[in-house]
N, CA, C and O atoms as a MOPAC input file, in Angstrom:
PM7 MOZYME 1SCF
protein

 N    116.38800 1   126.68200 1   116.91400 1
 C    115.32600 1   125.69500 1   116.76400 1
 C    114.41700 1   125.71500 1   117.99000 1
 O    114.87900 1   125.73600 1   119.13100 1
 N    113.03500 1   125.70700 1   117.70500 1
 C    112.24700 1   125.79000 1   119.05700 1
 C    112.42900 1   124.57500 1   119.91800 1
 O    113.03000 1   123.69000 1   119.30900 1
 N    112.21600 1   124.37300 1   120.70100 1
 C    112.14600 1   123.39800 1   121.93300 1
 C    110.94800 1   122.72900 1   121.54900 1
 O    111.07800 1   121.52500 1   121.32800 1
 N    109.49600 1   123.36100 1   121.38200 1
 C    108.49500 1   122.58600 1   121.35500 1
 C    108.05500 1   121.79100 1   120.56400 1
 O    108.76600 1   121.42500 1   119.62800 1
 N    106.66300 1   121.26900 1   120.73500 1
 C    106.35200 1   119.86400 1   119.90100 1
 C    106.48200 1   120.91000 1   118.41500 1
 O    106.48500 1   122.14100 1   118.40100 1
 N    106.57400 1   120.06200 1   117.34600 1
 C    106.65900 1   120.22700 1   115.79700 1
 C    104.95500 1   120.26900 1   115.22600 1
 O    104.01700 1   119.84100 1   115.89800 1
 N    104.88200 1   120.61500 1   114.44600 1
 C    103.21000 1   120.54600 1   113.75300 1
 C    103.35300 1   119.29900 1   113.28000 1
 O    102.34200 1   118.74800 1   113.71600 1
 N    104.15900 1   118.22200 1   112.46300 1
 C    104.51400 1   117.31600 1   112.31600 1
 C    104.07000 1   116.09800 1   113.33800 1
 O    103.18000 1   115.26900 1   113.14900 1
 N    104.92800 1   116.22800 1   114.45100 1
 C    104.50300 1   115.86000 1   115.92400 1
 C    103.24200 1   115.44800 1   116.36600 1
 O    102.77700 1   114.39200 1   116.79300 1
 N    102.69400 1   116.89500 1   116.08400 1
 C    101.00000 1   117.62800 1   116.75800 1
 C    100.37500 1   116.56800 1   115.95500 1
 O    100.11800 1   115.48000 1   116.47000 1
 N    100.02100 1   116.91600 1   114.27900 1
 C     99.28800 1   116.07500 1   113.39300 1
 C     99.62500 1   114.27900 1   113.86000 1
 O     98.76700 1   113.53600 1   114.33600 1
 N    100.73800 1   113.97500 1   113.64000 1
 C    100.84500 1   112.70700 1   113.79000 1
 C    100.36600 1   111.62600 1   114.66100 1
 O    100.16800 1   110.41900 1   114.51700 1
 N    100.19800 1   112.84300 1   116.02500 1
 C     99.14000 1   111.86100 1   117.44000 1
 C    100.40700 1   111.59800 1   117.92500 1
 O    100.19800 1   110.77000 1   118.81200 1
 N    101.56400 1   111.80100 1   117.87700 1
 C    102.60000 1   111.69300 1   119.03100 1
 C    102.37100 1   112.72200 1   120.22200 1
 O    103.08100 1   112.68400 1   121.22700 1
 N    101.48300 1   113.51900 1   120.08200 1
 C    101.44000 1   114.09900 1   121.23400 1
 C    100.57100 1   113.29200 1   122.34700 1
 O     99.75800 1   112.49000 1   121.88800 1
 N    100.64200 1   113.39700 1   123.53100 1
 C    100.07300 1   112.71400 1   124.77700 1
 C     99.00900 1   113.68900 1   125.28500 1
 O     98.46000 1   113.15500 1   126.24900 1
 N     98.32500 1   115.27900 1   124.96100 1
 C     97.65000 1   115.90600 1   125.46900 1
 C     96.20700 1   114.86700 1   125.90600 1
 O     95.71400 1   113.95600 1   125.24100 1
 N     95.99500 1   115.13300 1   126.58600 1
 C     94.56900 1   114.37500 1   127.23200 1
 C     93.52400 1   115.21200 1   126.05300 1
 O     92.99800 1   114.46500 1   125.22700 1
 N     93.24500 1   116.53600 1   125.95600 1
 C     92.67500 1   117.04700 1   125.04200 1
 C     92.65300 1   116.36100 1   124.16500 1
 O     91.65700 1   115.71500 1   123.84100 1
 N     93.89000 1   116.33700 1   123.49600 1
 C     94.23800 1   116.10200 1   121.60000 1
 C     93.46200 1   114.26700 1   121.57400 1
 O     92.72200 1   113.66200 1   120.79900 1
 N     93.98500 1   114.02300 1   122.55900 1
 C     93.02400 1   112.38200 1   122.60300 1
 C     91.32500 1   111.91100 1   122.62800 1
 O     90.58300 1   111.11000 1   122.06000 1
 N     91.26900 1   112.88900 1   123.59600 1
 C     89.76800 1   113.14900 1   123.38100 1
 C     89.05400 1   113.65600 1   122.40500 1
 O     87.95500 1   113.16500 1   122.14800 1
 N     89.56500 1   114.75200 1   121.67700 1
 C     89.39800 1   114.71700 1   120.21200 1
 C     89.23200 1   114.44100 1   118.83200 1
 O     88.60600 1   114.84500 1   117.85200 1
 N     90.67600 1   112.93500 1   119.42100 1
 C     90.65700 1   112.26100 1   118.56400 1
 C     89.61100 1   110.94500 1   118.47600 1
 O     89.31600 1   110.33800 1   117.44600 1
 N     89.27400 1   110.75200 1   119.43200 1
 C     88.19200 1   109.88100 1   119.75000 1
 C     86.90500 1   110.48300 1   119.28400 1
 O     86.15100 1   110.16500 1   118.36400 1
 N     86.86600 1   111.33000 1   120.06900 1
 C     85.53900 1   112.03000 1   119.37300 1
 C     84.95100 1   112.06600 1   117.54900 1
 O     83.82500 1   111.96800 1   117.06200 1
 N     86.50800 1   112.27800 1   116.84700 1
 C     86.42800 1   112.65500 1   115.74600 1
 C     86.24800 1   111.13400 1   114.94400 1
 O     85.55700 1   111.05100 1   113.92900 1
 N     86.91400 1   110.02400 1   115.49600 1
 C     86.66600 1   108.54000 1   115.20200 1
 C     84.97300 1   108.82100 1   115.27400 1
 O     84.38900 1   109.23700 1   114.27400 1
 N     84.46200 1   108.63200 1   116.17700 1
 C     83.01800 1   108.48000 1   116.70300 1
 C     81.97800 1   109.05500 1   115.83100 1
 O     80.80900 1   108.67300 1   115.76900 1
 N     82.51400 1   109.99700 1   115.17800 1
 C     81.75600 1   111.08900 1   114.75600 1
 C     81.94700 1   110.53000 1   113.24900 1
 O     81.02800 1   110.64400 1   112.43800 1
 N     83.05900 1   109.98000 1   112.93900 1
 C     83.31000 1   109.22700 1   111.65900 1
 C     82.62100 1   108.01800 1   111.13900 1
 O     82.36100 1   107.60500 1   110.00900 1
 N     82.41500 1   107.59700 1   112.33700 1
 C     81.78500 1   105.87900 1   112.38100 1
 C     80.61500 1   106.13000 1   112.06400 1
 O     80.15300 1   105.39200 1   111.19300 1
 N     79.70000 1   107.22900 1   112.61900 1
 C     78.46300 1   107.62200 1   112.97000 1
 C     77.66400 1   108.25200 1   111.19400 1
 O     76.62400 1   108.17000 1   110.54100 1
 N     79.04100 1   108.85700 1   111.14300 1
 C     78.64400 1   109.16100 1   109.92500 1
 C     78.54600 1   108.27900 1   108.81200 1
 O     77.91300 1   108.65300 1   107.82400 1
 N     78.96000 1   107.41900 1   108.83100 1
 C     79.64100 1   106.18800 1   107.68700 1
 C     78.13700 1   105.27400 1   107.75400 1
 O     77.62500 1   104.69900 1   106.79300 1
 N     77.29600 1   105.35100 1   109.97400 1
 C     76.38700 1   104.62300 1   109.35200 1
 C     75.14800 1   105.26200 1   109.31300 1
 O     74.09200 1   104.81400 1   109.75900 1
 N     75.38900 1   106.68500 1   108.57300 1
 C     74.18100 1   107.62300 1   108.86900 1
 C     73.35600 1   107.88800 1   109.85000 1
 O     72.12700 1   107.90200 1   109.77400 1
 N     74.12400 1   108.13700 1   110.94000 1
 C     73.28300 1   108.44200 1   112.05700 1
 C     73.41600 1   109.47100 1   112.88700 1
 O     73.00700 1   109.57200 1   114.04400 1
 N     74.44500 1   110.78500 1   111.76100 1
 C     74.43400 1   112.20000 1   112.56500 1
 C     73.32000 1   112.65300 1   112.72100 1
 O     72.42600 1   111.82700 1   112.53900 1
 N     72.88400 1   114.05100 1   113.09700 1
 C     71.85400 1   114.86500 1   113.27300 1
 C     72.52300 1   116.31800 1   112.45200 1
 O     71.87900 1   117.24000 1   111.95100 1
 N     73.89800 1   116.16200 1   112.51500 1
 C     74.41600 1   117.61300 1   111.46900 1
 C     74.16800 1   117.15100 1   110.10500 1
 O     74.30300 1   116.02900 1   109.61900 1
 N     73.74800 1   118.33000 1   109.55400 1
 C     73.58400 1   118.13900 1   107.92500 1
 C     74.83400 1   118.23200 1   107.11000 1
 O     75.69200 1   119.09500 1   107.29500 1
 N     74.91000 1   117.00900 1   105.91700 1
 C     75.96200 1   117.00800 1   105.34300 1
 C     77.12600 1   118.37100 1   104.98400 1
 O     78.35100 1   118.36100 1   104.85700 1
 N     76.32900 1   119.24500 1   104.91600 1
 C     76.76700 1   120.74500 1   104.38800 1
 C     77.21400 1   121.14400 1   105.28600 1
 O     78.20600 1   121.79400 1   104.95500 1
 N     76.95600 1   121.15700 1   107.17000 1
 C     77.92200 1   121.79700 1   108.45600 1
 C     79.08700 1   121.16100 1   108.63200 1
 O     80.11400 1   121.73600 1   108.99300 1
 N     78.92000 1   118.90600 1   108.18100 1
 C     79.77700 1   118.82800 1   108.38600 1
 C     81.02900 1   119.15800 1   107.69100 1
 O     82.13500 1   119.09700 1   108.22800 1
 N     80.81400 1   119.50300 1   106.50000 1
 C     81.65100 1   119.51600 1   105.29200 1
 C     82.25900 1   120.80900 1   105.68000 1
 O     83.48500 1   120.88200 1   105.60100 1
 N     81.58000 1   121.85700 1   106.09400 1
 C     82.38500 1   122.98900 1   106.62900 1
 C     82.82900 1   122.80600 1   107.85900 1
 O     83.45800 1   123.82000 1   108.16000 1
 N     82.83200 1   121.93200 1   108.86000 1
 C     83.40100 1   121.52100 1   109.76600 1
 C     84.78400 1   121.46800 1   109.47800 1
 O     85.73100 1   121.97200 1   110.08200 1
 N     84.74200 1   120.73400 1   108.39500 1
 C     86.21100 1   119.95900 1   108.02300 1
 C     86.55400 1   120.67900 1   107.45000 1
 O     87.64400 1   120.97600 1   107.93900 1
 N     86.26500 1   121.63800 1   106.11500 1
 C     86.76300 1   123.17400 1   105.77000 1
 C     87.45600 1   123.91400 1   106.46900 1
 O     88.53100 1   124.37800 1   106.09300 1
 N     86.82200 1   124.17000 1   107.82000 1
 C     87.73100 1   124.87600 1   108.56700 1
 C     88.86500 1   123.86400 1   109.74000 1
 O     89.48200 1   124.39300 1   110.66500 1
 N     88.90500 1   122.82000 1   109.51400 1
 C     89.75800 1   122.12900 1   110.25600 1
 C     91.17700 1   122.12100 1   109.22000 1
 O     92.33400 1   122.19400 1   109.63400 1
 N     90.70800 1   122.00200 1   107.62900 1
 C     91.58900 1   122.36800 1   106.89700 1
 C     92.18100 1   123.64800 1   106.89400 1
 O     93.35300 1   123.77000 1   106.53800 1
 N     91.57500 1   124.51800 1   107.21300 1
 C     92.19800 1   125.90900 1   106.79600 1
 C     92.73300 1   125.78100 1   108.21600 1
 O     93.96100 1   125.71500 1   108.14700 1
 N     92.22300 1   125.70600 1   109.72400 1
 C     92.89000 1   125.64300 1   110.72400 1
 C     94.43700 1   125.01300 1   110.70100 1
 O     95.40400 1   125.63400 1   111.14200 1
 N     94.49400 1   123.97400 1   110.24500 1
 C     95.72800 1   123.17800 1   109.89700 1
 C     96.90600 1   123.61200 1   108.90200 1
 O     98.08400 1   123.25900 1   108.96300 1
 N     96.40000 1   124.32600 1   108.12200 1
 C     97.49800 1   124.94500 1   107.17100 1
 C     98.04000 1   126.48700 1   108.14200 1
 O     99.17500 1   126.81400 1   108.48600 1
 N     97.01600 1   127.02300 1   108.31600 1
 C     96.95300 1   128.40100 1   109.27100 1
 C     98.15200 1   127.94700 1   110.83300 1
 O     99.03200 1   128.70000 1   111.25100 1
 N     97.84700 1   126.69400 1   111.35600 1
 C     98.80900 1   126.42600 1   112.70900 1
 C    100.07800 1   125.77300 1   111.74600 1
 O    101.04000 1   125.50800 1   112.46600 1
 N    100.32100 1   125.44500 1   110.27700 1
 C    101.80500 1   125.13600 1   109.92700 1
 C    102.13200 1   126.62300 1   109.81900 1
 O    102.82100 1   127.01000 1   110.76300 1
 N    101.83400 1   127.52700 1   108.95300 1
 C    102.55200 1   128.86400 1   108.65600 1
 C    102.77100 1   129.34800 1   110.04000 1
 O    103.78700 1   130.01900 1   110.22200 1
 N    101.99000 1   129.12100 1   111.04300 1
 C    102.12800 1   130.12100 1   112.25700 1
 C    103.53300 1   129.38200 1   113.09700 1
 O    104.32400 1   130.03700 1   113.77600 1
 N    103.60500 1   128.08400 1   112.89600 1
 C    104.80500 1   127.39000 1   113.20000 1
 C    106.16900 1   127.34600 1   112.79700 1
 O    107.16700 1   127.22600 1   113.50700 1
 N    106.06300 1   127.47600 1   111.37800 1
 C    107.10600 1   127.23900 1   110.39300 1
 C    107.56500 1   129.31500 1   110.41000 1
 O    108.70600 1   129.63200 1   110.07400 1
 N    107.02400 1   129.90800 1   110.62800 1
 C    107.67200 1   131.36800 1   110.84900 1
 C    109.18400 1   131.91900 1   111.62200 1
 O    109.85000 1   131.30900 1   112.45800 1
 N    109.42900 1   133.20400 1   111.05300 1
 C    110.32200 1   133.44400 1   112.27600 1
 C    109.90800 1   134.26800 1   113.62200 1
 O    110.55200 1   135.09200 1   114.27100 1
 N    108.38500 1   133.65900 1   113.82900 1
 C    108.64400 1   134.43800 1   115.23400 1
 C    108.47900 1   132.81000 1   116.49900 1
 O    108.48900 1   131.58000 1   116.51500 1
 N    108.33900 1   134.08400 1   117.40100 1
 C    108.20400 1   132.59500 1   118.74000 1
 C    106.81700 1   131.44800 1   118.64300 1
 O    106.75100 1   130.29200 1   119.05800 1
 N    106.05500 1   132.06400 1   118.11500 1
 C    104.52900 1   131.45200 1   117.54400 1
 C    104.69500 1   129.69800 1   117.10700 1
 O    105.20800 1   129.28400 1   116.06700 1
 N    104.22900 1   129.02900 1   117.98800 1
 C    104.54300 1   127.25200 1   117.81400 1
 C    102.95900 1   127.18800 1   117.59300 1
 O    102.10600 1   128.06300 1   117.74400 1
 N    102.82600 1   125.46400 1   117.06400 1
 C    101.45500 1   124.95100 1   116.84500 1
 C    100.98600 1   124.70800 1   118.51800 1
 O     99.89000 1   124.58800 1   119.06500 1
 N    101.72100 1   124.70500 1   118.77300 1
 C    100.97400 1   124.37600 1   120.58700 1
 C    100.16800 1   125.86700 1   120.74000 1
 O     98.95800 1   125.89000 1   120.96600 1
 N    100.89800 1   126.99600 1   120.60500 1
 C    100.43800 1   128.08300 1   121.19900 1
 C     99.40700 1   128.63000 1   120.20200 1
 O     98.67800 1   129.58900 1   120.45700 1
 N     99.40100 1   128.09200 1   119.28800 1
 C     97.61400 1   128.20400 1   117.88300 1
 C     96.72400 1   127.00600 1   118.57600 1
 O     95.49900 1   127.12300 1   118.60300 1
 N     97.29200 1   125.99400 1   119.06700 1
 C     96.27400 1   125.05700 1   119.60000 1
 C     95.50200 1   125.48300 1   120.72600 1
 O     94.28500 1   125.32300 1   120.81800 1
 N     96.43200 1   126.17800 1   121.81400 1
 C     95.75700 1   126.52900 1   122.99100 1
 C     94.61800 1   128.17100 1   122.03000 1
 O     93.40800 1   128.23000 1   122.25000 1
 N     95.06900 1   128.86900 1   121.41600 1
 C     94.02300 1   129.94800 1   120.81200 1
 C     92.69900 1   129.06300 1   120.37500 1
 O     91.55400 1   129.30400 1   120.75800 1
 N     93.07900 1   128.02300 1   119.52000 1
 C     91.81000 1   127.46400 1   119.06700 1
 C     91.30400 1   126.55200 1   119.96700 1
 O     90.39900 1   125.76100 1   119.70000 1
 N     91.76900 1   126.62700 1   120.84400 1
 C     90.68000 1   124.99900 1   121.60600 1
 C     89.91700 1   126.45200 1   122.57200 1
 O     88.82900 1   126.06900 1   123.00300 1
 N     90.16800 1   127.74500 1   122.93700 1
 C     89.74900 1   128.73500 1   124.13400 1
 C     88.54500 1   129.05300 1   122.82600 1
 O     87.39600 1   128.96100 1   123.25900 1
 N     88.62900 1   129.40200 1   121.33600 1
 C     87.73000 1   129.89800 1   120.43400 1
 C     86.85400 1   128.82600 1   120.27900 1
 O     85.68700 1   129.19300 1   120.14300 1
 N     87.09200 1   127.23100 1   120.24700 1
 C     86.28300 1   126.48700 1   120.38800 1
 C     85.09200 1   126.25800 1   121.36200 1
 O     83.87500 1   126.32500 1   121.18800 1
 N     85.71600 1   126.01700 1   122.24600 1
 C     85.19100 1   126.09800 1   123.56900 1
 C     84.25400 1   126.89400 1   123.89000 1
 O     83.36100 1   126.70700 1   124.71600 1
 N     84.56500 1   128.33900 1   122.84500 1
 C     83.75100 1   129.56600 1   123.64000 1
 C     82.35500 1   129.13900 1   122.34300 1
 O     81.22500 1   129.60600 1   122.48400 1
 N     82.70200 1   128.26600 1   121.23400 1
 C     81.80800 1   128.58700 1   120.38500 1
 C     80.52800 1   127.03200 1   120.50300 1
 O     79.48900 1   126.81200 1   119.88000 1
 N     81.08900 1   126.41200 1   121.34900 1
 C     80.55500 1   125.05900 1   122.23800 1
 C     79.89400 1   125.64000 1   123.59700 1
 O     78.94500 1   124.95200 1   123.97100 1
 N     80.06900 1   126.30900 1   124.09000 1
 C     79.14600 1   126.91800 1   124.85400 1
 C     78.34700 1   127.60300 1   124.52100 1
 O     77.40500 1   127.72400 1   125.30400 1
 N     78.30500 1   128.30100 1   123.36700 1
 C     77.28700 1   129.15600 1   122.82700 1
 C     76.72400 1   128.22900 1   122.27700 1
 O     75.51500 1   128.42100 1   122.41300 1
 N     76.94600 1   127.14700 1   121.62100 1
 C     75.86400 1   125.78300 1   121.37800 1
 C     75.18100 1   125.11600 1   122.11400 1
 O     74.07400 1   124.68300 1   121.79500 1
 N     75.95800 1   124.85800 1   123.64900 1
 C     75.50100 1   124.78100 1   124.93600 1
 C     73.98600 1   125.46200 1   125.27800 1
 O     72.85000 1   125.12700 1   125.61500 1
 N     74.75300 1   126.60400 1   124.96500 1
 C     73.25400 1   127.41100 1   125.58100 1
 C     71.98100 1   127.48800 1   124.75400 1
 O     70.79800 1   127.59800 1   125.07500 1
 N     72.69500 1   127.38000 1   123.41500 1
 C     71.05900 1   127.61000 1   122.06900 1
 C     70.68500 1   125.81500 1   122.61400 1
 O     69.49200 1   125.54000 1   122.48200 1
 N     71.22900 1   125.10200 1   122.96200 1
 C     70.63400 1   123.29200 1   123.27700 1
 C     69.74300 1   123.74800 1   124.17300 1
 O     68.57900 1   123.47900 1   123.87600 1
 N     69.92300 1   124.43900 1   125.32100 1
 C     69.05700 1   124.17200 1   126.88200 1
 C     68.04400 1   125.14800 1   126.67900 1
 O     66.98700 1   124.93500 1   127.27200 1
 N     68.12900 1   126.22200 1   125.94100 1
 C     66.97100 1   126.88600 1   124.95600 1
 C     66.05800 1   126.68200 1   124.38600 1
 O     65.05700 1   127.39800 1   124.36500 1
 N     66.27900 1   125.30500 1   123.61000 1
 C     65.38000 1   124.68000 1   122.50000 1
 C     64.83100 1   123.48900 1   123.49500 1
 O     63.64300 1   123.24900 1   123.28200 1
 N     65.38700 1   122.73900 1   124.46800 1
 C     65.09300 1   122.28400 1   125.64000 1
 C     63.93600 1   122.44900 1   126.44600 1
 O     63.33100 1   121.62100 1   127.12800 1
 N     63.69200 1   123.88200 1   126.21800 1
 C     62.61800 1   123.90500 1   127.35900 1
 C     61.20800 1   124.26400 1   126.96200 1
 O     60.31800 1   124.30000 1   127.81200 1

């Protein structure tokens, strides 16, 4: 049995990551915002937003539930480095359109 957190765990918000919290806040915020129409993403990015948060989520159970060493922590740290890299490239098209 692995040692680490469970996908179970991960999903549930028992985890304490400072990340996973900030996230989760974010994703409240972004919920509220939406509820009182006041994004700037169009219904259709966000909807694939969440498309791939779904497929992300099924993709970190199989990678968990396997027989190799592969935990949802170690798909979390892959996707928050692919995030990140794809938030900076948003970063940069912002300070672009900026000037």
């Amino acid at each position: 049995m692995k040692k680490t957190m469970t996908f179970s765990e991960f999903t549930s918000g028992e985890t304490t990551s400072e990340n996973a919290m900030v996230a989760m806040a974010a994703a409240k915020e972004l919920k509220k915002k939406q509820n009182e129409g006041e994004t700037c993403m169009s219904e259709g990015m966000i909807e694939k937003c969440n498309e791939m948060l779904e497929s992300m989520c099924k993709e970190m159970a199989a990678c968990h539930a396997d027989e190799t060493e592969r935990t949802a922590e170690s798909y979390m740290k892959e996707a928050s480095a692919k995030l990140t890299e794809m938030l900076e490239g948003l970063s940069a098209h912002c300070s672009e359109c900026s000037k």
